[in-house]
N, C-alpha and C positions, 0 to 999 in steps of 0.2 A: 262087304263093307256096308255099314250101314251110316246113314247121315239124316239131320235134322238140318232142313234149310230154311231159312228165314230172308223174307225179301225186306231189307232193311233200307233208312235213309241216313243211317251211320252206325258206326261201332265201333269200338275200343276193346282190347284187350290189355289188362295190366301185368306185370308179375312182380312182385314186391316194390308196386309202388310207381314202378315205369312201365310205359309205355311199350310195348316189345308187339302192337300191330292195329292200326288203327285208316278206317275208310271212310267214306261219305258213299253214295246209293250205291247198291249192289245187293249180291247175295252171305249171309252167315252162313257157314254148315258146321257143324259139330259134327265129327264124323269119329266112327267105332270101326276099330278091324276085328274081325273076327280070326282067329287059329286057324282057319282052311282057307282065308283070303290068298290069293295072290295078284302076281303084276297086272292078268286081265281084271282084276275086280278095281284096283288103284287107277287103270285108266278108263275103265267104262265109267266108274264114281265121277272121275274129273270131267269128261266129256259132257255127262248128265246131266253136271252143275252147270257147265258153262254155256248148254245149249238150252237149259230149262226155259220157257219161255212164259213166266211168271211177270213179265213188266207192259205193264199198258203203249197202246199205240195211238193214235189219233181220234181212234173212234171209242176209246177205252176198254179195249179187248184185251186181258193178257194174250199178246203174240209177239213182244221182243225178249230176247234174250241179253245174256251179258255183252256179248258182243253187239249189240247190234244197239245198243244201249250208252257202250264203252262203261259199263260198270266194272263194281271190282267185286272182286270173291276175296273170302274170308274163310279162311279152314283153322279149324281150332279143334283138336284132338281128344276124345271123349268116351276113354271106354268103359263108361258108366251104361254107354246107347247097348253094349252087350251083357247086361245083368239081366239075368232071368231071374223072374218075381215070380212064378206060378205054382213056387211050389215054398210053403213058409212066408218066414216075416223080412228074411236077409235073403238081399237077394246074392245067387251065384254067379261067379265072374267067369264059370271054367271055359266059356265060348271064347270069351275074348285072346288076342294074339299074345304071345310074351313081349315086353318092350320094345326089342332087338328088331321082332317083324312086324311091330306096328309101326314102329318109325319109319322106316325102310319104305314102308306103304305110303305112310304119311307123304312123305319125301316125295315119291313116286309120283302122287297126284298134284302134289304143289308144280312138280316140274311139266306135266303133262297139261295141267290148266295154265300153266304159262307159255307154253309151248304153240297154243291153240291161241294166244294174241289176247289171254286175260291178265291182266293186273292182280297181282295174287298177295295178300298180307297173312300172316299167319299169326297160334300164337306158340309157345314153348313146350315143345312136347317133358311131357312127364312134370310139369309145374304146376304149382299151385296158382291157376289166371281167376281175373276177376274180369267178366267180360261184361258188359257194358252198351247195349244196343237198342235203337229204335225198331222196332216193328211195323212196317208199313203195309197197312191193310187192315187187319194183319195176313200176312201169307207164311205159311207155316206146312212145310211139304214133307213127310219122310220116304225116303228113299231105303231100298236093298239091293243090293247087287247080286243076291239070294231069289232076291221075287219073293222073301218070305211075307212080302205085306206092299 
């Protein structure tokens, strides 16, 4: 699974208009499954997110994390993150999961980052969102559950 996290001081997700997931500080992730993902990569991703330790402390060091923060995570579904550009002008989608087990994944990590005592907003899988976020920093992380990067 791959994910784009962003350390935000709010965010919004729309879908035609409403509101369907919206936080104040914490972390975004856009996250992509790939076709060879499974349940270990949906809870390594979740754990990753919620222990990343991107949020300043007293001394201004990123050393807290969401928890230690009580921020919220934001998973917004993206599997644009699995197009490979390297070869042509369009890029190819074939890494990416069918619907059926991105969702499943999807799912997987919403319930494991909540499970682990975070505050979890989401937005619609398989819709067309218009997200909506502060960038703070900016901090801007990508993650693989591959190690590809």
């Amino acid at each position: 699974m791959r994910a784009v996290a962003q350390r935000v001081s709010q965010a919004r997700v729309r879908v035609a208009g409403e509101v369907v997931g919206e936080m104040a500080a914490g972390l975004l992730a856009f996250v992509g499954v790939a076709a060879v993902d499974g349940d270990d990569d949906a809870r390594t991703l979740a754990e990753k997110l919620v222990h990343l330790r991107v949020f300043t402390d007293a001394d201004g060091k990123m050393n807290r994390s969401l928890i230690d923060t009580a921020g919220t995570l934001c998973i917004v579904s993206q599997f644009t993150l699995l197009g490979d550009c390297r070869k042509g002008r369009r890029p190819s989608w074939d890494g990416a999961a069918e619907p059926a087990h991105a969702e499943r994944l999807i799912d997987l990590a919403v319930a494991h980052a909540r499970s682990l005592g975070v505050t979890v907003v989401t937005g619609k899988f398989r819709a067309e969102m218009e997200v909506a976020l502060v960038n703070e920093g900016p901090v801007t992380l990508l993650l693989d559950t591959a190690k590809v990067f």
